[in-house]
N, C-alpha and C positions, 0 to 999 in steps of 0.2 A: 437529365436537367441538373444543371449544376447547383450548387448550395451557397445562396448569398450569405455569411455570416456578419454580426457584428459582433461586440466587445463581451455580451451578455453571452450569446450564442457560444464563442471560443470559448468564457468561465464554462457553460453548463456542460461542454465536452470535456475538458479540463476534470471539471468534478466526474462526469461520467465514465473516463478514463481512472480516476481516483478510486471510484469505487469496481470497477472491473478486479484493478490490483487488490484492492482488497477482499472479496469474494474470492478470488482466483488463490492466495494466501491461504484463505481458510478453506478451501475446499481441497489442496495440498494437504493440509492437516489433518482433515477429517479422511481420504480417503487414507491417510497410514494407520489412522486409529482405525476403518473399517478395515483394514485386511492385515492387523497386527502386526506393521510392519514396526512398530516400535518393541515387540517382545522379542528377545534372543532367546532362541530354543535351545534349551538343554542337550549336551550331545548323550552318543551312550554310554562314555566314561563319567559321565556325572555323576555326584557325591549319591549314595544310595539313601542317601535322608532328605534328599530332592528329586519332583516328579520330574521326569524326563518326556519327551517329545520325543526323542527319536528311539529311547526304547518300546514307545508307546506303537510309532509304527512301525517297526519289525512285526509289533503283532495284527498290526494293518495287513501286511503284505503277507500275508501266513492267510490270513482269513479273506480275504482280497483275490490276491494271484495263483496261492498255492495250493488253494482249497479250489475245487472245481464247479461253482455255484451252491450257494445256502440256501435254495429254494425248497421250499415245499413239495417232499416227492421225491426230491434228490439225494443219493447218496452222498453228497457235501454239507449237508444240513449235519448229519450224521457226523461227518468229521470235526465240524466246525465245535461240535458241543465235547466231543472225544479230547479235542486240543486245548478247548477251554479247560475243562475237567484236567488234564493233565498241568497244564499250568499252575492251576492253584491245589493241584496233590503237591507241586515243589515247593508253592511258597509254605504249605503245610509243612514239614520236612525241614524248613527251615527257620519256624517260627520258635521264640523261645517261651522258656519254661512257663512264665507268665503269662501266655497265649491259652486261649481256648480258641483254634480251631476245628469247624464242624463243615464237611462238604458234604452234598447232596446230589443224586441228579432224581430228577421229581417227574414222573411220568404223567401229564394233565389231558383230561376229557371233560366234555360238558356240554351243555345247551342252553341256551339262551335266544333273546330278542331285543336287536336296539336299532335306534333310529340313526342314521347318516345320508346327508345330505338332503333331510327332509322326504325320503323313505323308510319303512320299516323292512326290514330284515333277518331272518335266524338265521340261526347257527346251529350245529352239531358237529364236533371233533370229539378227536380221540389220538392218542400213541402223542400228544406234540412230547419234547422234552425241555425243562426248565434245567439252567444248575446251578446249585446255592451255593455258596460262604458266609459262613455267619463267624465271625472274629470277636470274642470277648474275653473279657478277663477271665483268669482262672474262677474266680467265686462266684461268677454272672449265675445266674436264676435261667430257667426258661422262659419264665411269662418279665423278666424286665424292659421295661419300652426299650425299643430300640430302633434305630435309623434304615433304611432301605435304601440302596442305589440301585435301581435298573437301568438295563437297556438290553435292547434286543440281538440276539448275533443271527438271525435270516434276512435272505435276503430278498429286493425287489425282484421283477421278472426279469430276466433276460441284462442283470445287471451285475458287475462283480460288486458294487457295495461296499466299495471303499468308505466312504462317507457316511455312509446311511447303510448300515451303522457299524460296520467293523470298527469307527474309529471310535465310537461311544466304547464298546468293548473293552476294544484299547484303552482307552482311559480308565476302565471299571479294575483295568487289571494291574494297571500301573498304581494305583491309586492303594489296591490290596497290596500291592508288594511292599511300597511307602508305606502305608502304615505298620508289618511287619517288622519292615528292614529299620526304620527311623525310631524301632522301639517304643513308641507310642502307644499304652495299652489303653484301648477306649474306653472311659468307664461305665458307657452303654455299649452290646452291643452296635453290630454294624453288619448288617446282612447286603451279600451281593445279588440280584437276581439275574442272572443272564438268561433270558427266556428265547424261545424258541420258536413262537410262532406270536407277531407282531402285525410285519405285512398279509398275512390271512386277518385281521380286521380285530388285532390286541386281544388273540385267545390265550396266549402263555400271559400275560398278565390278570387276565381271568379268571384261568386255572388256579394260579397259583393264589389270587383271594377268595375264591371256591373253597378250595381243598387242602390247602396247607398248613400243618400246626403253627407255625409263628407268625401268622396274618394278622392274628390279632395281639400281637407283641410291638407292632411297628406304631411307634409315635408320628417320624416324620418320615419322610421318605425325598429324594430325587432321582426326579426322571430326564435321562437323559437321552437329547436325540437329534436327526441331523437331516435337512430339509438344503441341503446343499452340501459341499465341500473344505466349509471354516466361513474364516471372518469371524465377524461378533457372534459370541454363542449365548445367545439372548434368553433372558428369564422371558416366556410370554405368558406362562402362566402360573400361577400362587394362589394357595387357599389351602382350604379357607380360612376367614382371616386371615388376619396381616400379621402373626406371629413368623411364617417362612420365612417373608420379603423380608423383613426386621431381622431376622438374622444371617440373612445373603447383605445386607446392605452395611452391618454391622463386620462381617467377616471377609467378604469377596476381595481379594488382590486387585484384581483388573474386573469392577463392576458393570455389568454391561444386562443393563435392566430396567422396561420403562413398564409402568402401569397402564398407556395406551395400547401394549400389545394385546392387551385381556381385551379391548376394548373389538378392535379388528378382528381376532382370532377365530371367534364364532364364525364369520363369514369367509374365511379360508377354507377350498375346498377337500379337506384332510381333519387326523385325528389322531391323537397319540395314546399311551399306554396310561398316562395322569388321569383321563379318564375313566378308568377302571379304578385307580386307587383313593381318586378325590372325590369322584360323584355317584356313580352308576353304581358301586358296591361298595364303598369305605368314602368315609368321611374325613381321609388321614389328611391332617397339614401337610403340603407341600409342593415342591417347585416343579415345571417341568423347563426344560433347560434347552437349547435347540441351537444348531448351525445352522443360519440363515442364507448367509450369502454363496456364492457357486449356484445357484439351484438351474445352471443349466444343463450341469449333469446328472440331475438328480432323477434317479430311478431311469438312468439310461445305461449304455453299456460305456461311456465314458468314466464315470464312475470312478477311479482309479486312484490309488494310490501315489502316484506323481502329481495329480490336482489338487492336494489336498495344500491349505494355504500354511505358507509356512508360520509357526508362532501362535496359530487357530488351536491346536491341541496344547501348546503351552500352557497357553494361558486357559486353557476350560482346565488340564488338571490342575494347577496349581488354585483357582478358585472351587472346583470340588472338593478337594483335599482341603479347605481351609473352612469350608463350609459343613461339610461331615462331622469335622471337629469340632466347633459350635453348637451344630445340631447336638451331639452327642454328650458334649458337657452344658447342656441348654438345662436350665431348672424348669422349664416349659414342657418337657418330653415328657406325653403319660402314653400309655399301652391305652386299648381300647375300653376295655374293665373303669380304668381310673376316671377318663374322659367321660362316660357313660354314668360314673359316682359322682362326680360332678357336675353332670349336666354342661358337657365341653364338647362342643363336637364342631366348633369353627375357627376354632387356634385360638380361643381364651381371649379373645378383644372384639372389637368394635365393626368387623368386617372388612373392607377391602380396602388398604392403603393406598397411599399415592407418593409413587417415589420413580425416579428416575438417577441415570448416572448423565456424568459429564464425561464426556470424552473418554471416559473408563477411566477415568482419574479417578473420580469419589465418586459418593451416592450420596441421594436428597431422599429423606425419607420422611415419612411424618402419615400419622394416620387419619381414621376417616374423620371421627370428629373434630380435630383439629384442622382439617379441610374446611368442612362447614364453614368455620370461621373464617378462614384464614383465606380461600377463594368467595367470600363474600364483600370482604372490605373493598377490592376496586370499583365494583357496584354503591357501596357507601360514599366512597370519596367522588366520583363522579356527579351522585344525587345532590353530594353537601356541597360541590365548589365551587358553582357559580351563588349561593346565599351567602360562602364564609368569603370572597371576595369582594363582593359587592355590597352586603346591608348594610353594614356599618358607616358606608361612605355615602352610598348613592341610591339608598330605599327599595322597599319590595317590587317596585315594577322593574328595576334594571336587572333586580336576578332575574324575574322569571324571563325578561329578554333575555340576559346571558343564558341561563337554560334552553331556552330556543336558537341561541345560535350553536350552541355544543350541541343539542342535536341534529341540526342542519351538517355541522361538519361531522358528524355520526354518520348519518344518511350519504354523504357524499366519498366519507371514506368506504361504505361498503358498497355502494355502485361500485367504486373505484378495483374493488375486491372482488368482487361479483364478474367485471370487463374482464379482470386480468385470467378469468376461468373461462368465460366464454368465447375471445378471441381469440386462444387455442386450439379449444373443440374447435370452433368455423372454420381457421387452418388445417384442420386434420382431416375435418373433411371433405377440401377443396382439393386437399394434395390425393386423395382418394381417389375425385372425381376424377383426375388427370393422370392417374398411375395404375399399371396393372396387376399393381398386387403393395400390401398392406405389410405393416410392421417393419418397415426399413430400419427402426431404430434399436429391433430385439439382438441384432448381433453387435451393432454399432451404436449404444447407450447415448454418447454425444450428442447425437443426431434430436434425439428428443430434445436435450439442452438448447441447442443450436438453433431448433426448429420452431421451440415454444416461450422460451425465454425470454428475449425480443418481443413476440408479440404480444404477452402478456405485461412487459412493462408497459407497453402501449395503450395497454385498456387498463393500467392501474392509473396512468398520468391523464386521461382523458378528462376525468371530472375536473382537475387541478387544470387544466389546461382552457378545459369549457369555461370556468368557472374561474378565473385568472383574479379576478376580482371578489372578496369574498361576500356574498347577500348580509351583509349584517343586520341584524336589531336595533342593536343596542344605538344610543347617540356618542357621536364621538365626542364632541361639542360639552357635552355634560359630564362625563367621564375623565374628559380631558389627556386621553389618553391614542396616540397616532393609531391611524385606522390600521396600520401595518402590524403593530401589535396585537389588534383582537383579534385581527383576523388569522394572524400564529395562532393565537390562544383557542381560536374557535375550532382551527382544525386540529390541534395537537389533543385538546378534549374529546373531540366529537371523536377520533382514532381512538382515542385512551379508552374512552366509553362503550366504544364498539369489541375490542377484547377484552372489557372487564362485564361486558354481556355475554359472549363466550362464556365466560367464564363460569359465571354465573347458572347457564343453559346446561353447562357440559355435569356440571353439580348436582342439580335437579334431576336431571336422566339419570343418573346413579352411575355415571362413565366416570371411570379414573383420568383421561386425557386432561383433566383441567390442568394439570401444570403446566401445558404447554400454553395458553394464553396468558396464564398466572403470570409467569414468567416472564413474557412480553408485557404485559401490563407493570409490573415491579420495575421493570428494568426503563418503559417510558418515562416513568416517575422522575427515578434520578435522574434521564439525560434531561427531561424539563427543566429540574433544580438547577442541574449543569449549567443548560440554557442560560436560564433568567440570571441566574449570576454570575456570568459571564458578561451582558447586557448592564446589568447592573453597576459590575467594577469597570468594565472597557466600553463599555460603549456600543451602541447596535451596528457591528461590523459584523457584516452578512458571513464570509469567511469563518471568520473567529469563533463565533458566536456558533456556526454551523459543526464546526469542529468540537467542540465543547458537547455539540447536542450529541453527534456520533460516538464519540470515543466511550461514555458510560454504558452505550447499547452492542458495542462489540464484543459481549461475554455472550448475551444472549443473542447478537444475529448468528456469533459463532456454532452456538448449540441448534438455533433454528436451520444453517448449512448440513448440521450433523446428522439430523434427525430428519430434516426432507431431504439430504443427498441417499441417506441408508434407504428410505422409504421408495424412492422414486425408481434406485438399482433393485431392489425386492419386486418390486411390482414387477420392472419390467423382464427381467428373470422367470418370475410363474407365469408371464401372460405365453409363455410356450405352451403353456399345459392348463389353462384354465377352460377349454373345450372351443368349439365351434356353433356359433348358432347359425340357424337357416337363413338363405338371404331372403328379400335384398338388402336385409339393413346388419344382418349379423359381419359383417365384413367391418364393419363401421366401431365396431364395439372398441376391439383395443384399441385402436387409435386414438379413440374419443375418451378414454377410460386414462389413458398416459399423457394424452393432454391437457385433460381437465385436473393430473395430480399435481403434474409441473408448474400449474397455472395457481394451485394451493399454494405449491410448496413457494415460490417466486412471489406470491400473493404476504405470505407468512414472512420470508426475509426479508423482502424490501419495504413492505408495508410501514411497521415502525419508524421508518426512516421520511415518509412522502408528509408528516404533517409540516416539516421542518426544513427538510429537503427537496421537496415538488419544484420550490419557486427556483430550482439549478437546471431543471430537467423538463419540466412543461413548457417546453418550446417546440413550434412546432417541427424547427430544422431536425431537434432531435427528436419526436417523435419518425419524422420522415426517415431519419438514418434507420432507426430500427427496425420501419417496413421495410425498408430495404433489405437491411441484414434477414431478417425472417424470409423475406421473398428468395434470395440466394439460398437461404438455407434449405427452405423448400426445393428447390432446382437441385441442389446438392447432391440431396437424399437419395434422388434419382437414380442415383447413380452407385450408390449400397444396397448391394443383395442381402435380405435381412437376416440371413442365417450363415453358421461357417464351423469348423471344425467343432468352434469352441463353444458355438451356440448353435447347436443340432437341432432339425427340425423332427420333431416327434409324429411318426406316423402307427397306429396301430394295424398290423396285419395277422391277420388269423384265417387257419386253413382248414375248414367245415365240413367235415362228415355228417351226414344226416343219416341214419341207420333204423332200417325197421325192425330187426329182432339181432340176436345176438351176432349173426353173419353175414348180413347181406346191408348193404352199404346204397341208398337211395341216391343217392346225391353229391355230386362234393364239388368245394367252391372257393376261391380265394376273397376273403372281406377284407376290404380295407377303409380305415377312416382318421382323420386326423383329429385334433387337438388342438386345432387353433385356427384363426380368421382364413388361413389361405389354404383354399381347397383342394381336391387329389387334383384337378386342372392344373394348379400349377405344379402338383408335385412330378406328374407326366410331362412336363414341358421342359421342366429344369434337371427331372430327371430319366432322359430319354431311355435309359436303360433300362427302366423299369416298365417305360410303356411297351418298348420294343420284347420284352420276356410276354407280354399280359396282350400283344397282339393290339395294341394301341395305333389308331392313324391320326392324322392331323384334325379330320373329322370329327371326332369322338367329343360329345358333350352328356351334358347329365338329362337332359330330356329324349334321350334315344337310349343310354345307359339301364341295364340293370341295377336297382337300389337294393339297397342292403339293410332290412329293418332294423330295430335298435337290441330285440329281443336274439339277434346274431351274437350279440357279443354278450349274452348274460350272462357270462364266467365275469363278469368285469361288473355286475350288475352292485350299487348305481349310478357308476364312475358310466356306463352306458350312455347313462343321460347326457353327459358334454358333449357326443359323439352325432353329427347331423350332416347328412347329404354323404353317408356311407356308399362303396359300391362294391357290387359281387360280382363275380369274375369264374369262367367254368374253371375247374381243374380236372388231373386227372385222379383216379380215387386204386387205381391198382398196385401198386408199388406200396400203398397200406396197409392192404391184403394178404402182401408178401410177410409186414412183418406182425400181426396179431392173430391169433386163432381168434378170439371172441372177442366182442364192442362192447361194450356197457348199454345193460341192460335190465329192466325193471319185471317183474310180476309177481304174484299173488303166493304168499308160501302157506296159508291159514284159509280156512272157510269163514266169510264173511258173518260176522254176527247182529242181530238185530236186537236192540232192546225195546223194552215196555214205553217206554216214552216217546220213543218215533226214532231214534237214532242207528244210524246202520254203521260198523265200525270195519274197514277193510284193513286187511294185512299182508305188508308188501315187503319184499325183499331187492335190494338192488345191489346189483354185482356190475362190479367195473372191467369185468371182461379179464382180459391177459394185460391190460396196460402196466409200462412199468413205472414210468413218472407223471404221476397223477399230481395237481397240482389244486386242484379245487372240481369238485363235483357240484352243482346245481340243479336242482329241482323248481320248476314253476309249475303249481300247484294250482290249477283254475277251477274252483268251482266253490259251489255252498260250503264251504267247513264250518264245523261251529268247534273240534276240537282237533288234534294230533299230540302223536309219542313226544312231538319235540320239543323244550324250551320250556318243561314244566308240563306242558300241556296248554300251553298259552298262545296263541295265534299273533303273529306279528301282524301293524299295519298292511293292508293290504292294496296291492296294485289294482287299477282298474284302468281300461282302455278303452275309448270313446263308449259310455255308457254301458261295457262289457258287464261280465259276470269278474267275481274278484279274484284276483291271484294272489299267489303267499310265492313270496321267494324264500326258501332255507340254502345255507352252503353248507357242502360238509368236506372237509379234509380231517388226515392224517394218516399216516402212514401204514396200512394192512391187508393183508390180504383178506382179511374176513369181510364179508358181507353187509351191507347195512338192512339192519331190521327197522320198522317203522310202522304205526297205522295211523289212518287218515278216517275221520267218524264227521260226518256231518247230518244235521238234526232237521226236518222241515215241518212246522208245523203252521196251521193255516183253520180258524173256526173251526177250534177245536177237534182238529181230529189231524192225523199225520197223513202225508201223502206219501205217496209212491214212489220213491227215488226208482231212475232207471239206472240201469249197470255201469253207466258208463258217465256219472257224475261228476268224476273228475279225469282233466285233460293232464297228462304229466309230460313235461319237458325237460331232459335232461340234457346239462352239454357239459362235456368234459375237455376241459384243457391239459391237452399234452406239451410239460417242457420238454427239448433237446436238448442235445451239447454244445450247441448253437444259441450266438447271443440273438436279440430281435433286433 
């Protein structure tokens, strides 16, 4: 049906074409700042008192391509730390007189228990390898604070680890050689940790504050790490206190740092090395550092050193390098001793700031008490401006009207907010209804835009549209003032009002994100001021006057495209790998979860603009144009496969020995399970190949299928948990036969002992057979414990299964041939007096994951 338009209609397309171009502008802008296409990379003839980027990946593609996996177990792990170590024997070699260079390589074992992903879990290693450089002045002391850089050189499974983290590496070593070659003698201290076992669950940065003499010499430290391929390599985390971020904000080149990633971070399904140095054992200031964007190669075999974004490693060393150097000439820096004499154990201030960068231009910093303040006052001005308007003129009853009408347009601006989130979700899951399979958008980002954007302006304009006319209070008559004013006024407050409650809200939780409504609230201010004197000097020319309102809020819609376009690519990047739930509604999740962000994000830029801007757009031709546009873009979609070279769909497969003593093999099976909304159904349809190896026919469904429990893939265990509607598959088990004499296998090397108190203590030894690339050994431990050799002798959280008896999960890696010793004591006692354990009070479950030479 065709679109009658008149005079009003043409303007509001007009302006709605107006603002397209401009969004369209800034989001030009903003995708060069995320994948630093404004930084020029260093070549390798660069001055040597400049980081370089493409010296940085020569040693990418060393650790990358030329090393033949850094896994756990592999003979490349082993290289990787040989080549490290050899690198910084030259820059040793090469440093001058003034130089105290000290290298180390640091052999760490240990045991422990921590929680991840709201399991508990032990540990026990051994053989990992750590390698030091500690760079200071000739006169340096041993115990002088001094700075830390880590990062980890192993790698993920079945991934060469270009990114994550050869290039962190990369950077740790370029970064040593700068500071040599550039003659800069630190006058603290500067220790490199390049550790060696990370992806085993941050044991080399364990060890190494376990066990190592300069642990407690480190004031600050950075951690560095890489959760994709480049782009922004974002501070997400700082502490404690706000002395780090204060001196990242003060020294960073290209700032790329917001205090809401603290906020998020918790609930990302991951963990880095910071936590070892900031929480769980040291208390030390400082940052951890992270490559965000790429993360569709992240921990896959794409991985690669050609992915890696150009100008990403520039610009992280050139902010490393400038930030070490701060840290290190920082009068803040104490060793642990000083902090501990002082009673300093959270960076010497007030707790956790709040700071954000621009566009990686500069950074906004300012700490927590001065938040307090300083995210209070829109709530202030809000409460005082309908009384400092009004009393003077027209008496206590017209404020507390004006108050009731600001917050009437309060109320109408967050429906309006509220619509623009949930007429997405309802699109997402309409397009569900009618499609056979889910996340069209993860390979093709667009699509999301295209699909939700539309129809979430639609449910932000609905209240302005509904409500065309505004309910006032107040008397116009007595006021003397056009009803077409207040009614600006009413919704431009009741908007204002509504992000300076944000605001407010975000304060009181103890969440650093308040700058971002701050911001938008600061920035209403002035385009109001704008506004009204505009109005004032020319006249109420709708145009004019409209113009004036926008142009003081294009800094911050600019930052609001920055910071919801970053956020919206991340999400949909990790929804590869954030797991599968069970149907019928787990299908529904990403969808609903990407719609509902775009529906914030689109809610957050254009918002600012509807108290002012509605009366261009609340029409209904245009809202009709936009269902349209949504309705096409939904049919679009249709017709995008949501995965592709560049955005691989992750599937987990593992191939299951079940053995009952050292030789003889029970069972064997192929498991396979994915990692995201769309099931191994569709992974057998799309990839016929796979079903035609596995004996697949068109027949095949999950209620005739053999399932695959979760406790299959405990080598993964509690990354297990994403893992639902698993399937097992026979294989064959002789051609394993061919290549191991013995399985891994458990029993008793000690005669059981009983004490006085009721407690029976068994002692077991477990041998991993002839394997030769062991990569993680697991034990689940089912039964009474009350003590074990492991972790101190402390029992981790324990697993239970529908009203079961309790399990203990431990992993244990590292490299050896020797044996693992252990005993397991459990204690029962019941009115006074002990009972009788029978022999067989614990069930042991071991599974051992074998790498190949072979990617997954």
């Amino acid at each position: 049906m065709a679109l009658r338009l008149d005079g009003t209609d043409v303007s509001g397309f007009k302006f709605l074409l107006s603002l397209a171009v401009m969004y369209g502008l800034m989001s030009i802008l903003v995708h060069s700042v995320m994948y630093t296409k404004f930084i020029t990379p260093l070549g390798i003839d660069a001055p040597l008192d400049r980081f370089s980027e493409a010296r940085a990946i020569e040693h990418v593609r060393v650790l990358a391509h030329e090393i033949d996996g850094r896994q756990e177990g592999r003979q490349g792990l082993r290289e990787a730390a040989e080549y490290i170590k050899a690198q910084l024997e030259r820059l040793k070699e090469r440093a001058g007189s003034n130089f105290r260079i000290e290298i180390e390589e640091n052999v760490v074992g240990g045991s422990f228990n921590m929680m991840f992903l709201g399991h508990g879990i032990s540990f026990g290693y051994r053989n990992h390898t750590n390698i030091l450089m500690r760079i200071s002045s000739i006169d340096s002391q041993e115990t002088d604070p001094s700075v830390l850089m880590n990062a980890h050189f192993d790698g993920p499974l079945g991934s060469p680890g270009a990114g994550d983290c050869a290039s962190c590496v990369a950077s740790l070593l370029e970064i040593a050689r700068l500071t040599i070659d550039s003659g800069w003698v630190p006058p603290r201290p500067i220790i490199f940790l390049f550790n060696g076992a990370e992806e085993v669950f941050l044991l080399g940065a364990h060890g190494f504050m376990r066990t190592h003499k300069w642990r407690d010499s480190i004031g600050a430290f950075i951690n560095v790490e890489a959760s994709g391929t480049g782009g922004l390599d974002l501070v997400c985390q700082s502490g404690p206190g706000s002395w780090p971020s204060s001196v990242y904000a003060q020294s960073a080149i290209y700032p790329m740092a917001h205090s809401a990633a603290q906020d998020v971070f918790p609930v990302i399904p991951g963990d880095t090395d910071y936590r070892m140095f900031s929480e769980d054992y040291g208390s030390i200031p400082g940052l951890d550092i992270i490559f965000l964007l790429g993360g569709y190669y992240y921990h896959t075999n794409y991985d690669t050193v050609d992915r890696l974004v150009p100008g990403s490693m520039q610009a992280r060393g050139d902010n490393l390098y400038s930030a070490v150097k701060a840290f290190a000439e920082s009068a803040k820096l104490r060793n642990a001793r000083q902090r501990e004499s002082l009673g300093v154990s959270n960076g010497n201030d007030d707790g956790q700031a709040v700071f954000f960068d621009y566009l990686a231009w500069f950074m906004i910093f300012y700490s927590r008490r001065i938040a307090m303040v300083l995210h209070g006052i829109p709530v202030i001005i809000f409460l005082v401006m309908p009384f400092f308007s009004r009393f003077l003129y027209s008496g206590l009853w017209c404020c507390f009207a004006t108050f009731y009408d600001f917050v009437k347009g309060m109320i109408l601006h967050a429906t309006g907010i509220m619509l623009a989130i949930i007429f997405p979700v309802l699109f997402s899951i309409l397009r569900l209804l009618v499609s056979s399979y889910g996340m069209n958008w993860f390979a093709n980002p667009f699509l999301a835009f295209m699909m939700f954007i539309p129809i979430s302006l639609v449910g932000l304009l609905i209240p302005r549209t509904v409500f065309r006319g505004f309910p006032l209070s107040q008397n116009v008559s007595v006021l003397k003032v056009s009803k077409e004013a207040l009614s600006d006024e009413a919704r431009f407050w009741g908007a204002f009002g509504f992000y300076a409650s944000l605001t407010l809200a975000y304060l009181l939780a103890g969440l650093s994100g308040g700058f971002l409504t701050f911001f938008t609230s600061a920035s209403m201010l002035l385009a109001w001021i704008s506004f009204c004197l505009s109005i004032k000097f020319c006249g109420r020319q709708l145009a004019r006057s409209t113009v004036f309102y926008v142009i003081p809020l294009i800094p911050c819609l600019t930052y609001s495209v920055y910071f919801g376009g970053f956020l919206v690519q991340f999400l949909i990047e990790k929804m590869g790998m954030m797991g599968s739930l069970p149907p019928p509604y787990g299908n529904y999740v990403p969808d609903i979860v990407v719609a509902a962000i775009v529906g914030v994000v689109t809610s957050w830029c254009m918002g600012p603009l509807m108290p002012i801007c509605g009366k261009w757009l609340a029409r209904s031709s245009i809202l009709q144009f936009l269902l349209h546009l949504s309705v096409i873009a939904l049919a679009l979609s249709s017709q995008f496969f949501p995965y592709s070279r560049d955005a691989p769909k992750r599937v987990v497969f593992q191939h299951t020995f079940l053995t009952a003593d050292a030789n003889r093999i029970v069972d064997s099976s192929y498991d396979f399970s994915v990692v995201d909304s769309n099931s191994l159904l569709f992974l057998f349809k799309y990839a016929p190949v796979v079903a035609k190896e596995l004996n697949i026919g068109p027949e095949f469904s999950f209620e005739t299928a053999k399932m695959s429990n979760q406790r299959t893939f405990l080598t993964l265990f509690p990354v297990n948990f994403l893992f639902s509607r698993s399937l097992q598959f026979p294989a064959r088990s002789d051609e394993i036969l061919k290549q191991y004499r013995q399985f891994p296998h458990l029993y008793t090397n000690k005669p059981q002992t009983m004490s006085s108190d009721g407690s029976r203590r068994v002692y077991l030894e477990l041998s991993l057979g002839s394997l030769k690339e062991v990569w993680v050994a697991v034990l689940n431990i089912t039964g009474p414990l009350s003590s074990w050799s492991f972790a101190d002798t402390k029992l981790p959280v324990p697993e239970t299964a529908e009203g079961g008896p309790p399990s203990y999960i431990c992993r244990l890696t590292g490299s050896s041939r020797e044996k693992w010793n252990f005993w397991l004591e459990v204690y029962w006692y019941k009115e006074g007096r002990s009972l009788e354990i029978p022999e067989g009070f614990a069930d042991f479950r071991i599974q051992i994951l074998q790498l190949q030479n072979s990617t997954f």
